[in-house]
N, C-alpha and C positions, 0 to 999 in steps of 0.2 A: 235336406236337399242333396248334398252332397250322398247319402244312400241311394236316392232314388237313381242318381247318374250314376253310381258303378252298380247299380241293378243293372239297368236298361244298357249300359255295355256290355257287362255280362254274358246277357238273356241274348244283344246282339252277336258277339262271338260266339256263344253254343248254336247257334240258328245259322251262321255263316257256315260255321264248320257242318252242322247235319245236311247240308244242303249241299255243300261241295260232293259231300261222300254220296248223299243220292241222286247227284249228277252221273257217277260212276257207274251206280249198282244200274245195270241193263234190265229195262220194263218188262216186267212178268211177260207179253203177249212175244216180246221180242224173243225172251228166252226161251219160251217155249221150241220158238221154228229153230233157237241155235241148236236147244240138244237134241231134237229131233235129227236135225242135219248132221251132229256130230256120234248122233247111234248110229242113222247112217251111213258114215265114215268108218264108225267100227264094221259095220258090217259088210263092205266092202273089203277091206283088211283081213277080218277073216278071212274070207272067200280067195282070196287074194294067197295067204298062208299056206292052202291046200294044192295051189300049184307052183307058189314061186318059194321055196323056204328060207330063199334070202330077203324076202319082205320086212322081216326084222331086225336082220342087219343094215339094213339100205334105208329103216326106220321111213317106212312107207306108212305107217301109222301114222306121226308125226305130220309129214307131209298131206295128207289128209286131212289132219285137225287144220294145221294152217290155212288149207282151200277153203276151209269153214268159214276161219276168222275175215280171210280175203273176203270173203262172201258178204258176210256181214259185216265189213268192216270197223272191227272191232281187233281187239289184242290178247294173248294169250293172258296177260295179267288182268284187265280188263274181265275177262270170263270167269276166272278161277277168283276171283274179287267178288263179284256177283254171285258164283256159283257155291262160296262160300256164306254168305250173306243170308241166301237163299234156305241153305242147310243150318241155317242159328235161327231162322224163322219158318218151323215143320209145317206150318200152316199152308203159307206160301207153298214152299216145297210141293206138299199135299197135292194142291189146288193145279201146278204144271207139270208134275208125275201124269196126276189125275188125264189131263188135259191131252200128252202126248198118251196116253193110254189107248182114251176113245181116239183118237185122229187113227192109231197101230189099227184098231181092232175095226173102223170105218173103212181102212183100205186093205184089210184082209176081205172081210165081206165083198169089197166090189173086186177085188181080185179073183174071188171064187165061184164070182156068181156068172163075172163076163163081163160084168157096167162099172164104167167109169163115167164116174161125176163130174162136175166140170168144177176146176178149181176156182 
C-alpha cells in the first residue's frame, strides 16, 4: 500500500514538473512566425549595416530582436528556452526550418511574379 502511494506521488511530481516546462517551450506554429520575424530582424540589420556602421555599436540588432519578443510577447529567455528545446528535438527543428522555408520561397515566387496573396 504504502508502494503504490510513493508510486503515484512520484509519477505525480515527474508530470507536474514536465508540464511546467511545456508551458514554457513556445508551440511549434507560434515558433515558427517568431523566427521568421526574427530572420527578418536580421535582415533589416544587415541592410541597416551597409549605411549606418554604427548599427553595431548602438546594438540595433538587439533592439530588433526585442520588437520581436514585444511583438509576441514573449521574453528573451523564454525564446532561447524554447529555441533550445527545439534543437535537442531535430525532428521538430526539421518540421519549422522546413516550414519557414516554403513561407521564404512562397513570397519569393509572388514577389517575382507581381501577385500578392492575401494573408
Amino acid at each position: 500500500m504504502m508502494k503504490n502511494l510513493l508510486l503515484c506521488c512520484f509519477v505525480g511530481i515527474i508530470t507536474a514538473c514536465s508540464n511546467d516546462k511545456d508551458n514554457r517551450i513556445i508551440p511549434m506554429d507560434s515558433m515558427q512566425v517568431i523566427m521568421w520575424d526574427m530572420m527578418k530582424a536580421d535582415e533589416v540589420f544587415i541592410r541597416k549595416l551597409v549605411t549606418d556602421t554604427n548599427a553595431v555599436s548602438n546594438k540595433e540588432d538587439v533592439k530588433l530582436y526585442e520588437t520581436v519578443f514585444r511583438i509576441h510577447q514573449i521574453n528573451k529567455d523564454r525564446f532561447f528556452e524554447s529555441y533550445r528545446y527545439y534543437e535537442a528535438h531535430p525532428l521538430l527543428m526539421k518540421e519549422i526550418i522546413d516550414s519557414i522555408d516554403s513561407k521564404s520561397n512562397r513570397e519569393r515566387i509572388e514577389r517575382y511574379s507581381g501577385k500578392r496573396s492575401k494573408p
